[in-house]
N, C-alpha and C positions, 0 to 999 in steps of 0.2 A: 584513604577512601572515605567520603562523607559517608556517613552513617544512612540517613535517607534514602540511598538507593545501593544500599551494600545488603539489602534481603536477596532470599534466594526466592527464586520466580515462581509465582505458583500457576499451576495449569490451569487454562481455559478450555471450559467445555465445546469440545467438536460438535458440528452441529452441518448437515448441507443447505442449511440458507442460503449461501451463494448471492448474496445482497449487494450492489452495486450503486458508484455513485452518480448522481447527473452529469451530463456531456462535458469535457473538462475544455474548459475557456482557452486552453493555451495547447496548441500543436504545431509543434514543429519538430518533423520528422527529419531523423538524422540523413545528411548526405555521403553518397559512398563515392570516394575518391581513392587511388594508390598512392602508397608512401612513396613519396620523391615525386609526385604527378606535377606539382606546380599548383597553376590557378584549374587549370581543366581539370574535370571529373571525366574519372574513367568509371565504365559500365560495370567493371567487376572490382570483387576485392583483393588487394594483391597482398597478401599474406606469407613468410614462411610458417610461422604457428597458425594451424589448421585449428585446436583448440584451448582453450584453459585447463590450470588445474582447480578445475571445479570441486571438485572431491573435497582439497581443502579449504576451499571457501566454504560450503556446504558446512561443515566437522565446525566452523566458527562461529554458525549464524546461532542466533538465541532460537529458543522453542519456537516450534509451528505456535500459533493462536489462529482463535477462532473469531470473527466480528460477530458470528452470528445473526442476531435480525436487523441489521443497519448499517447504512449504507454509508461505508467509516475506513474503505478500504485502505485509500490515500493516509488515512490517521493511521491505520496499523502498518504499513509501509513503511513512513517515514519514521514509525516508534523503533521499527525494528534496524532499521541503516542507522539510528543514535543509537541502538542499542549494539549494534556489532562494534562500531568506533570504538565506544566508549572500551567496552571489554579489550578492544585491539591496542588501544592510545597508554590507557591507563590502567589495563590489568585489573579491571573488574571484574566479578566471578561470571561467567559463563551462562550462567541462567537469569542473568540482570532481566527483569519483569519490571518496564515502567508503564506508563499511568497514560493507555489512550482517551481513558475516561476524560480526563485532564484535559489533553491536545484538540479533542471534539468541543469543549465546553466552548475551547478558545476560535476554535474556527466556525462556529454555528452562533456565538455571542453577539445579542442582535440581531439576530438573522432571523427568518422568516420560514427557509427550503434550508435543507441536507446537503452536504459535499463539499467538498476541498478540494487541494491539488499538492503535489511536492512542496512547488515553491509557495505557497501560501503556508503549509505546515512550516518547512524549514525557518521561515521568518517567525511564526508563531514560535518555535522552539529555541531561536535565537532572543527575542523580546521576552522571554516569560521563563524559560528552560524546564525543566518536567521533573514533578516525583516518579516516587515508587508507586507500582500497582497497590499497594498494598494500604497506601494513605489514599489513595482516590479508585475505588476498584471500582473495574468496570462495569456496565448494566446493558445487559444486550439485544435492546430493544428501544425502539423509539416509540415516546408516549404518543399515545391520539386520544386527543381533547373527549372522542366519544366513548372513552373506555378506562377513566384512567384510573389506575390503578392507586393503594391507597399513600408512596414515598411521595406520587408524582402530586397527588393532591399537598399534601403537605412543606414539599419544595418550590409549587408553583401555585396554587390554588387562590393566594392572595394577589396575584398578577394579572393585570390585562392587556391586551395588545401584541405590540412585538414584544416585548418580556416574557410575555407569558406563553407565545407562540417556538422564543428564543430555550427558553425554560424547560418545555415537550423534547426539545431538540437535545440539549447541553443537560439534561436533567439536573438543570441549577440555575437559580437566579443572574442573570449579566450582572447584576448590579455590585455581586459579590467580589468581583473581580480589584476593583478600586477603592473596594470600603474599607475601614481603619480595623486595626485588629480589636480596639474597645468595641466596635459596633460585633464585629463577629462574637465576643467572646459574653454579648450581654443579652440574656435574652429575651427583653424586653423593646430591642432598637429594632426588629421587623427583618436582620438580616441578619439575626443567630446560626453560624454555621461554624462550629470551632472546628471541623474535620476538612472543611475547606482551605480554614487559615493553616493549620497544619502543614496541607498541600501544598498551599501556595507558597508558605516557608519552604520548605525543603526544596520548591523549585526552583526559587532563589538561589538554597546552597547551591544545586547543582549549575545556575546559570553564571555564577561567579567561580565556582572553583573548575569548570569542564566545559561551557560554550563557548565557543573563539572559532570563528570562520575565515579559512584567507581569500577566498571571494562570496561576492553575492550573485554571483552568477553562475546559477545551476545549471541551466541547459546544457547536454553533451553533445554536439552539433556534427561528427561525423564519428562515421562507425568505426575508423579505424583508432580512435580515439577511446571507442566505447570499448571496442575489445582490448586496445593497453590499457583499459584502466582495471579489467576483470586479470587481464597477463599479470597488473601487479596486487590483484592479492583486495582489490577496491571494487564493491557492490555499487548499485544504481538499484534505483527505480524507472521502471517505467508507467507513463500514463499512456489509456492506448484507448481509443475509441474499441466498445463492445460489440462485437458479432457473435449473437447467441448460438446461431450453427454452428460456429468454428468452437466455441466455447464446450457446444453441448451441453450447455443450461437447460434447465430445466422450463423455462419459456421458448425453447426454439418449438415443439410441437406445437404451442398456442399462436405461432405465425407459420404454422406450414412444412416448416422441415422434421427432419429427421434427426432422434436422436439417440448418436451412438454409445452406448453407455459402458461400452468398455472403452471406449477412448475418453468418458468422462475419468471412471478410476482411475486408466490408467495415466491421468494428467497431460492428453494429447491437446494442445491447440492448433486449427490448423488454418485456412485461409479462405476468407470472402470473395471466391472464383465471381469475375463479370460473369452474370446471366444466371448466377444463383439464385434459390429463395434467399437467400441469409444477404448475401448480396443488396439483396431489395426491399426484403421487410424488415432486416433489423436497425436500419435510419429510421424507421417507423415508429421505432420504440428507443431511442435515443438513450444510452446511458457509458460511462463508461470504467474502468477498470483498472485498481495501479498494483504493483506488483513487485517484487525485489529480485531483482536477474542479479544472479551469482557466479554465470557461469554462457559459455557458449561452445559451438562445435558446427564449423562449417561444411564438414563432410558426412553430419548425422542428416540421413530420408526420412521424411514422415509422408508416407501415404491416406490422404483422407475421401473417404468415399460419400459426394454431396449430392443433393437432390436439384437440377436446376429447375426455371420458372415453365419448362415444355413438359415438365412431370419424369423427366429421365433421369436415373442416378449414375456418375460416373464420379470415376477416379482422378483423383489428380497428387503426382508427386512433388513433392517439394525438399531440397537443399539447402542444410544451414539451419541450425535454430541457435534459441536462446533458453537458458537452463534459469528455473525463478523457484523463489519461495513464496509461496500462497497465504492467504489470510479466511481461508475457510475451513479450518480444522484438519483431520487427518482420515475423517470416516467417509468423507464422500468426494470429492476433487480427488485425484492424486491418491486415493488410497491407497494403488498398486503400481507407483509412479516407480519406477530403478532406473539407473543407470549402469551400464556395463553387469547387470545380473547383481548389484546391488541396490537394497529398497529405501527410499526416502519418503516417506510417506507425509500429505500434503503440500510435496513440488512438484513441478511439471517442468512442459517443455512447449515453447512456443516457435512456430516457425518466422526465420527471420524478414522474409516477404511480408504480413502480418505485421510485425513489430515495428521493421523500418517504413510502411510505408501509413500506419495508423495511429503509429506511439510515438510519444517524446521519453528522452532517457535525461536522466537527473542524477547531478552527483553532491552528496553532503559533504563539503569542504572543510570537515571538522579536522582542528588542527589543535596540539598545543599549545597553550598559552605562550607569546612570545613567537614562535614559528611561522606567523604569517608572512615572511619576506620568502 
């Protein structure tokens, strides 16, 4: 075990920010076909396993974490699918806590606007590979230029432009990433950061002795796919365009709907019925939302009760979801989330209507060194 990310994980403050990231560039939603169908898709899914064993998928994942105020979702997702591997592959301790702080730096570096995606993280992780939480800890808040606070002055303050816009973002100079460790460790060269070079050593260790992918091609392109990949024991993310009704965010009331707050606790998501408010106004408000599905159950009903656009509230049931670990702590999403009369508190359950027809599902292909054939 390297040393670098052999600490044991330390908890992140819960929080319900519920912060989300801009509309994600890449959708393609999985197609449902039956096993043995051929080239034709068939309308339903032909299953004899109705569900996973979630239970212990669930008993593997590393701690809930929180993003808190920024919109880093996709970063804590993908941290947490390296983080289960890793523990899985190579018997890492269970509370392995690495470095989203890190993963953000790298996908906001240069950049101007907030947000990622799987496959943008995974490549980031494959290029760079990640510390410990503990040599780059997190900060859960994104600077603004009109407020800043006195780390972000002194990490950024001598920057202009996109650096220094990248800076507010990554709360650390881009430039940092490429400079020699004499420049880091002198503090007279303008780009004094020994706590960086630290980091970025140990990402190193980890990208040479534990990053090895046997494909780059993350997409999971049909569902019956998705679900043998959870049958064996293997997590996804999904990226999924956000409906704040179905969410039960805390902006669905500022467009109109209604919101259920014990279907917030209790980690319900449920579905953008045509002819909804949520349906209509939340393209309006464009953002969207990644997640780590652990588990599924095609014969679990979720009943959710929507307000449509003629002012009437009705019901609508739905069959089949998807069983996810959350990135918003454990006090407000999901605080009262269970399965089968046991509590998991910050997961839920999303319906798979919703999933398949607005998300993309992503698998980390982390393998062994050598195992790629």
């Amino acid at each position: 075990v390297i040393p670098a990310i052999a600490f044991a994980g330390n908890s992140q403050m819960d929080m319900e920010g519920a912060y989300l990231d801009p509309p994600y560039a890449i959708h393609q939603p999985p197609k449902v076909k039956s096993v043995g169908s051929g080239p034709e898709e068939a309308r339903s899914l032909d299953r004899a396993v109705v569900r996973n064993d979630f239970e212990t998928l669930i008993q593997k994942q590393t701690p809930v974490r929180a993003q808190e105020k920024r919109g880093t979702c996709s970063i804590f997702s993908a941290t947490a699918l390296l983080e289960f591997h890793l523990v899985e592959l190579f018997d890492l301790i269970p509370t392995l806590d690495l470095s989203e702080e890190w993963l953000e730096y790298l996908a906001t570096r240069n950049r101007t606007s907030d947000g990622s995606n799987s496959w943008t993280n995974f490549n980031l992780i494959d290029q760079f590979g990640m510390p410990d939480e503990k040599l780059l800890p997190y900060i859960g808040m994104t600077w603004k230029k009109e407020s800043l606070p006195p780390l972000a002055v002194e990490r950024c303050g001598h920057l202009t432009g996109v650096s220094f816009s990248s800076c507010l973002l990554g709360h650390r100079d881009p430039n940092l990433l490429f400079a020699s460790e004499a420049q880091l460790l002198d503090p007279s060269s303008g780009l004094y950061d020994p706590e960086f070079l630290y980091a970025r050593r140990a990402a190193r260790e980890v990208k040479e002795a534990y990053i090895n992918y046997s494909s780059r091609d993350y997409v999971v392109r049909y569902v019956n796919e998705i679900q043998d990949l959870l049958d064996q024991g293997i997590p996804l993310t999904l990226g999924a365009a956000f409906f704040y009704g179905s969410w039960n965010h805390r902006t669905a009331p500022e467009l109109g709907m209604a919101r259920d707050m014990n279907g917030w606790y209790k980690g319900i998501v449920g579905y953008p019925e045509p002819g909804s408010v949520d349906a209509v106004m939340s393209p309006t408000k464009e953002a969207g939302h990644s997640i780590v599905i652990v588990g599924y159950d095609n014969e679990k009903r979720v009943t959710t009760r929507i307000r449509m656009v003629d002012g009437t509230m009705k019901s609508f049931t739905y069959t089949g979801v998807y069983y996810f670990k959350n990135s918003w702590g454990k006090d407000g999403f999901g605080r009262d989330f269970s399965i089968d009369g046991r509590p998991y508190p910050g997961y839920g359950m999303i319906t798979q209507k919703y999933a398949h027809e607005y998300g993309t599902f992503f698998r980390l292909p982390l393998v062994r060194m050598g195992d790629n054939n």
